[in-house]
VEXDREN-2710 file (C-alpha; in Angstrom, 1 decimal):
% VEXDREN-2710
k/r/px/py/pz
1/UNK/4.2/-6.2/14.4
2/UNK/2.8/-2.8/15.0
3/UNK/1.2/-1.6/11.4
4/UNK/-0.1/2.1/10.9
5/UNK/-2.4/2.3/7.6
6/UNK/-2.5/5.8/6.2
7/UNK/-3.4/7.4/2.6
8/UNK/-1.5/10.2/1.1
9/UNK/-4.5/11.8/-0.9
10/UNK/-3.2/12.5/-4.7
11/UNK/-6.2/12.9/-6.5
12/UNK/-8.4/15.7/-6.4
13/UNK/-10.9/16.5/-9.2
14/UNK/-9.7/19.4/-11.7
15/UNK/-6.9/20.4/-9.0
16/UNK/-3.1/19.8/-9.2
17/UNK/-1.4/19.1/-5.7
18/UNK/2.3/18.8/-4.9
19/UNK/2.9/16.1/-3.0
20/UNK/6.1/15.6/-1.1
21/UNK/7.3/12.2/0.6
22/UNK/7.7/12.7/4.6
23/UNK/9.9/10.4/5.9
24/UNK/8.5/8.0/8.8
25/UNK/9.6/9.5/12.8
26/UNK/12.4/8.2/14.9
27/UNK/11.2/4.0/15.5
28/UNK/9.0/3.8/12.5
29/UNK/10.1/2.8/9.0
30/UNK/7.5/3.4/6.3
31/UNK/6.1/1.4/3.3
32/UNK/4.5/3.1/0.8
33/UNK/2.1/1.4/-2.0
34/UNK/0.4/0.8/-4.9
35/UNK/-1.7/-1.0/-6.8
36/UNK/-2.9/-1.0/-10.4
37/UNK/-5.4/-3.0/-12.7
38/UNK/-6.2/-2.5/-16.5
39/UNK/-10.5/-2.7/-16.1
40/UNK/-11.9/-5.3/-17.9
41/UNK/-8.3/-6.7/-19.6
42/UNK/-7.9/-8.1/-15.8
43/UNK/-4.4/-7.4/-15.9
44/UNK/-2.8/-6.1/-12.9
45/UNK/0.3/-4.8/-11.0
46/UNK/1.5/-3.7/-7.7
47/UNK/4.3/-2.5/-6.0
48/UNK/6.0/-0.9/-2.8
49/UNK/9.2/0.6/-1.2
50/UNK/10.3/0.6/2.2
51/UNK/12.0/3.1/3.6
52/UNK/13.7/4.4/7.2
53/UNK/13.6/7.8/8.4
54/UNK/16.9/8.6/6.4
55/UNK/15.3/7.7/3.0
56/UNK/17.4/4.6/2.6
57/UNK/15.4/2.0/0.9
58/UNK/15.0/-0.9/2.9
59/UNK/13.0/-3.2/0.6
60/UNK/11.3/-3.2/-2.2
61/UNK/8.9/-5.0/-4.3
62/UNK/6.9/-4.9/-7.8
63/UNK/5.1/-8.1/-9.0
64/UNK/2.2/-8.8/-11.8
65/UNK/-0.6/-10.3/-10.2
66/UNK/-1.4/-13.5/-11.9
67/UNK/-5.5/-13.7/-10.6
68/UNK/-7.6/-11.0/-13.1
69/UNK/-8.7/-7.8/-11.9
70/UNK/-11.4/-5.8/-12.6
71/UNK/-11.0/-2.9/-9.9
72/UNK/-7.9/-1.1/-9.2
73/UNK/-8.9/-1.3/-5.5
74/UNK/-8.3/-4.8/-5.2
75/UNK/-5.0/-4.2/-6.8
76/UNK/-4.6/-1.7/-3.7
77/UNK/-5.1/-4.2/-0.9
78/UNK/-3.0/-6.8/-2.6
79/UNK/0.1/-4.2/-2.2
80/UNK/-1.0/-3.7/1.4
81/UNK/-1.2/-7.6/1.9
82/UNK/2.0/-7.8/0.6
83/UNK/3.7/-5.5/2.4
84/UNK/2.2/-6.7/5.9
85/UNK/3.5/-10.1/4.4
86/UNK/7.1/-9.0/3.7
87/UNK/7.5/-7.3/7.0
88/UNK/6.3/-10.1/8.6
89/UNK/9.0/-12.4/6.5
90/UNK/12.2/-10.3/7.2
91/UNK/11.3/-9.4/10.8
92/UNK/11.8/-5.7/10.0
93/UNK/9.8/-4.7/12.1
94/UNK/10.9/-5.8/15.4
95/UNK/11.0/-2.9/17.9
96/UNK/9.4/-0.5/15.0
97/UNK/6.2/0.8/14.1
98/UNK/5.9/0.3/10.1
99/UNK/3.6/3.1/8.2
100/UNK/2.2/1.4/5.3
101/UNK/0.8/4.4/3.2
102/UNK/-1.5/3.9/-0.3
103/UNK/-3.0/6.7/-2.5
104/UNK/-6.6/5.2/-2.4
105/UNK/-8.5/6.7/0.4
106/UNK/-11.4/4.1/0.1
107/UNK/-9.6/0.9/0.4
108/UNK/-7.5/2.8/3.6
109/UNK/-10.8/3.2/4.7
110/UNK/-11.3/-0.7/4.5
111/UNK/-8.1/-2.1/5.9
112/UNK/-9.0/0.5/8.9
113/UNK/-12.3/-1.2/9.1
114/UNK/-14.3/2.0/8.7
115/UNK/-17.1/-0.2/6.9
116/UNK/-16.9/1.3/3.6
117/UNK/-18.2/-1.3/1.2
118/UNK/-17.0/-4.2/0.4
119/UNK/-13.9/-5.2/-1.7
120/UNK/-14.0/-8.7/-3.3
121/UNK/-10.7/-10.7/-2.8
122/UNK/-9.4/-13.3/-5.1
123/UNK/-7.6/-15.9/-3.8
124/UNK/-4.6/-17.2/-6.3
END
């Protein structure tokens, strides 16, 4: 399975941006992401949609993380890891490039390996 790992930067200090979905090239489908965690209550969510270069929605998924968070970040990879798991369950990716895209620069910057920091994973 061929995984791309972008970020679609949202969040800029004092500054309203418009963004606009772009729909993955001919041979790609994309999955975009999120996660989300409620500080120090540990509660946490995350979700994702798949979608081909039409817009049609492919797959999609939302799930309550049972393990407590702290950082929203870790709530971020667990919606990559699940969407690298998913793809890799229905084989949708055979022949296609899947764009997995999240709206949290630093933990792109992780999964790429760009070194960072470090993100602690819980195991459930």
């Amino acid at each position: 399975m061929d995984l791309k790992i972008g970020c679609v930067d949202t969040i800029t200090k004092k500054k309203k941006v418009n963004i606009r979905w772009s729909p993955p090239v001919d041979g790609e489908l994309k999955f975009n992401v999120d996660g989300s965690s409620r500080g120090n209550s540990g509660r946490a969510c995350i979700g994702g949609i798949l979608l081909n270069k039409d817009g049609d929605t492919l797959c999609i998924f939302i799930s309550f993380l049972d393990c407590c968070l702290k950082l929203t970040s870790t709530a971020e990879v667990a919606a990559i890891l699940k969407a690298c798991q998913l793809c890799e369950s229905v084989h949708c990716s055979i022949g296609l490039i899947v764009v997995i895209e999240s709206d949290s620069k630093y933990v792109v910057s992780w999964v790429n390996g760009a070194g960072v920091g470090n993100i602690q994973l819980l195991d459930s």
